[in-house]
C-alpha positions in Angstrom: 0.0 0.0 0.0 2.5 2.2 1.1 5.0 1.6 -2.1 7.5 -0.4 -0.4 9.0 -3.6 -2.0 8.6 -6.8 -0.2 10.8 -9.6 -0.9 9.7 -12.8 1.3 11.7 -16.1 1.4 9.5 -18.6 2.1 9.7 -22.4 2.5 7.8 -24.0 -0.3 5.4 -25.6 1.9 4.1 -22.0 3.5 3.5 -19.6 1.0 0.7 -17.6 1.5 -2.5 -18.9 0.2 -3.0 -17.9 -3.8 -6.3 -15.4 -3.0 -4.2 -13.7 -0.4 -1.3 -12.9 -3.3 -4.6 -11.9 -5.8 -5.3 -9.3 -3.5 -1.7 -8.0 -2.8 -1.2 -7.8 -6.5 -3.9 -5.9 -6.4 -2.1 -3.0 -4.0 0.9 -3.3 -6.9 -1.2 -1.6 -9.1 -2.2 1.2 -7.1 1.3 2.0 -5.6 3.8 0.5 -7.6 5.4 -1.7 -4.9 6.6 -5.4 -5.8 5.7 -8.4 -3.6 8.8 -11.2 -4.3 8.5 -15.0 -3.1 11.7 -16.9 -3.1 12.5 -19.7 -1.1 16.3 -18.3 -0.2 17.0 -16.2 2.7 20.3 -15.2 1.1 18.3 -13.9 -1.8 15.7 -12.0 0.0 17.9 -10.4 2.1 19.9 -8.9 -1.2 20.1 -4.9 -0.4 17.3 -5.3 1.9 16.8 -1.7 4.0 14.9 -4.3 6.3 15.0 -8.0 7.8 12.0 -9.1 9.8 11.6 -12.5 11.4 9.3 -13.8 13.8 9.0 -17.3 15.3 8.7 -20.4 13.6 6.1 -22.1 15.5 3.3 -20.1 17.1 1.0 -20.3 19.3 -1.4 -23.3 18.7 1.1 -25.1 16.4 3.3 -26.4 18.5 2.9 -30.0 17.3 4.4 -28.8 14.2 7.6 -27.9 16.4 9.9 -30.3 15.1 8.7 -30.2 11.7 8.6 -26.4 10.9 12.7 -26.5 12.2 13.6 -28.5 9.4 12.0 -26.7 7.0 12.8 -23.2 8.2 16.6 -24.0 9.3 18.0 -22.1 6.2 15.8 -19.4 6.9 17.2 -18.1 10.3 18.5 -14.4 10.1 22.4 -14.4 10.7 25.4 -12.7 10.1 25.2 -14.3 6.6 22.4 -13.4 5.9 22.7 -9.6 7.7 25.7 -9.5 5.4 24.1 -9.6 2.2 21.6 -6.7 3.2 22.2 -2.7 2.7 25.7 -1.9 5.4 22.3 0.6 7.5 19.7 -2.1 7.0 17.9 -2.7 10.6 16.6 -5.9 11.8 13.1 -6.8 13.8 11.6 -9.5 15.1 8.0 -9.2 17.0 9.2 -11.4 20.3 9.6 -13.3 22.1 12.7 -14.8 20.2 14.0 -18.2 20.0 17.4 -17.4 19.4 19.6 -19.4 17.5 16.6 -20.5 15.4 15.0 -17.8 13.7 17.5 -15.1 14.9 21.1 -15.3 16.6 22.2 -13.8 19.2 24.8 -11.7 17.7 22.2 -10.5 15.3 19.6 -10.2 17.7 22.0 -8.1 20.0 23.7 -6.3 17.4 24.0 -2.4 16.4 21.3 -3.4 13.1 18.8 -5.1 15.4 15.7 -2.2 16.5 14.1 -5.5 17.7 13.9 -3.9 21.5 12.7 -0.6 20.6 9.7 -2.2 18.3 8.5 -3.9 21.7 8.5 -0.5 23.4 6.3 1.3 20.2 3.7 -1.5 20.7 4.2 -0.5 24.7 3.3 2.4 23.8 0.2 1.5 21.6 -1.1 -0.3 23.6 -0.8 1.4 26.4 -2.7 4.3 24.2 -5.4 1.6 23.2 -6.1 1.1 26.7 -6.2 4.4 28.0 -8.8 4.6 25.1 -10.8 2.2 25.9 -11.1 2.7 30.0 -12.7 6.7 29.0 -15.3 4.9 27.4 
């Protein structure tokens, strides 16, 4: 929506259902922005200005624990992969973090990662969101 190119790596076996990437194409043609699907991390992360990550199991899946490992062990964000991004790119991650599978530490702790200041915005939010809600 906003114009921004998106390039997702992807495991094969995850990509987003084909009416979801019907209606993102349709954003393409009102801003211009590119939606990419590749199943390489390295290749994603090509002069990336951004690297976002989030867990590989969530809530509710967790008997796909083992499973979604395997497939998403090339996918972690590393040094390797931080690499291959733009030299000011900036790393998040939503939390909580299972480091040393979607994220290391070094990249998790390092001077790219904003991952701790993204928790404090949502603080904020939704501290905003309830203050809100309890004038009502």
């Amino acid at each position: 929506v906003l114009g921004g190119n998106l390039h997702l790596a992807i495991h094969k076996g995850y990509q987003p259902y084909e009416s979801i990437l019907d209606e993102v194409e349709s954003y393409h043609r009102v801003s211009g922005a590119k939606i990419n699907l590749t199943d390489s991390a390295l290749q994603a992360a090509e002069d990336a200005d951004v690297l976002y990550t989030d867990v590989w199991t969530s809530m509710g899946k967790e008997q796909e624990k083992e499973e979604r490992k395997k497939a998403f062990k090339n996918f972690r964000i590393d040094d390797k992969i931080l690499n291959r991004a733009k030299p000011d790119a900036i790393v998040m991650h939503c939390l909580p973090a299972h480091r040393g599978e979607e994220i290391t530490s070094s990249v998790i702790d390092g001077k790219h990662s904003v991952i701790f200041q993204q928790a404090e915005n949502r603080l904020h939010t939704a501290k905003a969101i309830l203050a809100y809600i309890l004038k009502k």
